[in-house]
N, C-alpha and C positions, 0 to 999 in steps of 0.2 A: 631539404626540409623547410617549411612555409615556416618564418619567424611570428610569434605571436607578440603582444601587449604583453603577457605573462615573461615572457622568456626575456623583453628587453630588462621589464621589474628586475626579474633575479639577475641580470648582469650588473644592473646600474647599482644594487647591494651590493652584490662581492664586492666590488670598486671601492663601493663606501664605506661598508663597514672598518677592512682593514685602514681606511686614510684617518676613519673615527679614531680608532684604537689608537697609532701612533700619535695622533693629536695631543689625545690624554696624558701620555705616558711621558716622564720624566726623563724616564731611565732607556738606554738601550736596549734592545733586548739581546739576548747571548744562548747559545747553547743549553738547553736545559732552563730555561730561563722561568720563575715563577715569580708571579706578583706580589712584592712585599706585604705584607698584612697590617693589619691595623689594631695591634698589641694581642693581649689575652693569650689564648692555647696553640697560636699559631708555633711550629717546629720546623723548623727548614731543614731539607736531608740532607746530608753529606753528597757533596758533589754538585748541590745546585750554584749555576753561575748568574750574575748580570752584569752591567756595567752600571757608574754612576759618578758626579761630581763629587770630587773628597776634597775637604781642605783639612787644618790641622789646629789644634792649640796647647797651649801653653803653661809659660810663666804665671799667666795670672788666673791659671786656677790650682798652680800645682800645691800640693796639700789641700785641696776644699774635698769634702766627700761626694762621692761619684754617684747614679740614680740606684747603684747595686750597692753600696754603702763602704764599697772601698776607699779608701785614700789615694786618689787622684796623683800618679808619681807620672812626671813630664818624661821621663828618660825613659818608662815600661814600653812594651811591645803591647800597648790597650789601643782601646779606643772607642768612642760615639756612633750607634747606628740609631737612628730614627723609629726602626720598625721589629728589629732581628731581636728575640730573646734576651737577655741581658747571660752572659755562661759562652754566648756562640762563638765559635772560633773559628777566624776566616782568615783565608791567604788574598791578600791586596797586591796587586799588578798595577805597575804605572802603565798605561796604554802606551804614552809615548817615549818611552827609553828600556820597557821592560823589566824590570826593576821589580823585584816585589819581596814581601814581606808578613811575617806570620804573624797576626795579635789577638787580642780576646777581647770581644765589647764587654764593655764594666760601665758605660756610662748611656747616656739618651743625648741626642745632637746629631747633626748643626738645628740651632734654628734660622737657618734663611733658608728661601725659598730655591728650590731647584739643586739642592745640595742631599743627601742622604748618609754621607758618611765625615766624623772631624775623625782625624788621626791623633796621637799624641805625638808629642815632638820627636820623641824617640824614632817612631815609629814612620814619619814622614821624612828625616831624615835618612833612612835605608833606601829611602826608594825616591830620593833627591824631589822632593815636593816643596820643600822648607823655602827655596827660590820663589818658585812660583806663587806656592800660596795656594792655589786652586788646580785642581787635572782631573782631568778623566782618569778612571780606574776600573778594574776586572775584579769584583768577589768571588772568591768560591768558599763555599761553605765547608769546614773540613768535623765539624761536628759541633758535640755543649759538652762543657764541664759543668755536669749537674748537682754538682753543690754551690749551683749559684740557685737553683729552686731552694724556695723558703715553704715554710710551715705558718700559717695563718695561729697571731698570737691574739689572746683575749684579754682585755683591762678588765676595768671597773663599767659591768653595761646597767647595772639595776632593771625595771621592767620594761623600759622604756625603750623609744626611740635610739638606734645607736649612730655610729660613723666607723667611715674608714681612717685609721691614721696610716702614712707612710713612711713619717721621718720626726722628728723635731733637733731644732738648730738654736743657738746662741745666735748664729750670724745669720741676718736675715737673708741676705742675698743666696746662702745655700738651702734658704727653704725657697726661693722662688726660684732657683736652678731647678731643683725637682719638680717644682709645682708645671714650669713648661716642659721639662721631659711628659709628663701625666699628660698635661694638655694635648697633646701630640691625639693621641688615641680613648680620651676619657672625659666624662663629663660632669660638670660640680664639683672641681678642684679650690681648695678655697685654705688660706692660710690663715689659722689664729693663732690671734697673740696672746698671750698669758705673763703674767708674774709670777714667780715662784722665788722664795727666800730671796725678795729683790734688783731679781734677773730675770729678764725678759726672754723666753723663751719662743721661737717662732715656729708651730707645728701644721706638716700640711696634711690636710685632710681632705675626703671626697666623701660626697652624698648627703643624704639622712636616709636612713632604713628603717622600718618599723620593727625588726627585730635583729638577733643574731642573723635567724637563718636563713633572712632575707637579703642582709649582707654578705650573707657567705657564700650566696653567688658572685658575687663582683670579686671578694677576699680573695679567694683559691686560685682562678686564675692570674690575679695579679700577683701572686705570691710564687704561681709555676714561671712567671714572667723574670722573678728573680726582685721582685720591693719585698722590703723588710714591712709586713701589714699590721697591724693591731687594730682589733675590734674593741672599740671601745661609746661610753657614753655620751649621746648627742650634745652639746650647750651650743643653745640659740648663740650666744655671745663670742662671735664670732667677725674678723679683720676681712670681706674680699678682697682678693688682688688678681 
């Protein structure tokens, strides 16, 4: 068969394409392997795999509250995904000793680059990470405890312009924890400050909407994501960070 200009095209694509793809990609690919998402309605099945860079932490966040609003214990079987539901529950493999270990993401992390998953200390200890510090690892998804999905709660909106709140904190540093987990997959994250009887309160919020109902697109998914949401009224008067 006489090769044509057409037929080198479509060779010198296959080629490329797939070297594109690896390019891109952070993560290894594995078995069943689907591409992380980028927050909202995304559901990972039971049984999906991939690989990815884990590290672990600690002391100095144990007791701070988590992006799901639990209290952060160093010793639980929890842990940080980037991307995964906040309820999801996955079995971690150390790639290099085999080694692994069940936990439940409750939190949003790591933020550096080229990492996808922190462990908590507990939990990186089962599977001898605490040395290293950083390893390659095998996810497999083994499903959600879906009472970590939340119900989209209403303030005080009047007729006005509203916002999303997510959290509000005494300790600033745990409203910028949250504010960078949000960062990750959302846009117009923004912490204000307020006084109340005193005391400084740091609450983070995302957007401005022109109503509820316009909010309650952005609400509901982030609320099936597992944030504690409140629709409430817009003020200009507002701290970025």
């Amino acid at each position: 068969m006489k090769l044509t200009l057409r037929h080198y095209a479509f060779a010198l694509a296959c080629i490329a394409v797939p070297i594109l793809l690896s390019a891109c990609s952070t993560s290894k690919r594995a078995d069943n392997y689907y591409p992380v998402t980028r927050g909202g309605d995304y559901q990972p099945a039971a049984g999906d795999r991939t690989e990815c860079m884990a590290s672990w932490y600690g002391k100095d966040f144990h007791g701070r509250p988590t992006a799901s609003g639990e209290i952060y214990d160093m010793y639980g079987m929890t842990c940080a995904h980037r991307d995964y539901p906040l309820g999801t529950r996955i079995k971690v493999t150390n790639v290099s000793n085999g080694k692994d270990v069940e936990c439940i993401i409750n939190d949003r992390g790591p933020f550096v680059a080229g990492r996808d998953l922190d462990l908590s200390y507990g939990a990186a200890r089962q599977i001898d990470l605490i040395g290293p510090g950083v390893g390659r690892v095998r996810l497999e998804v083994l499903g959600r405890e879906q009472r970590y999905q939340k119900e989209v709660r209403y303030g005080k909106t009047g007729g006005g312009a509203v916002t999303i709140q997510t959290g509000s904190f005494r300790d600033e540093e745990n409203a910028r924890k949250l504010k960078m987990g949000l960062d990750l997959h959302y846009k117009d994250v923004y912490i204000m400050k307020v006084l109340i009887g005193g005391e400084h309160y740091f609450r983070v919020r995302m957007g401005r909407f022109k109503d509820r109902g316009d909010a309650l697109k952005t609400a509901e998914p982030l609320a099936r994501e597992g944030y504690d949401v409140l629709i409430t009224k817009y003020e200009k008067s507002k701290e970025n960070n």
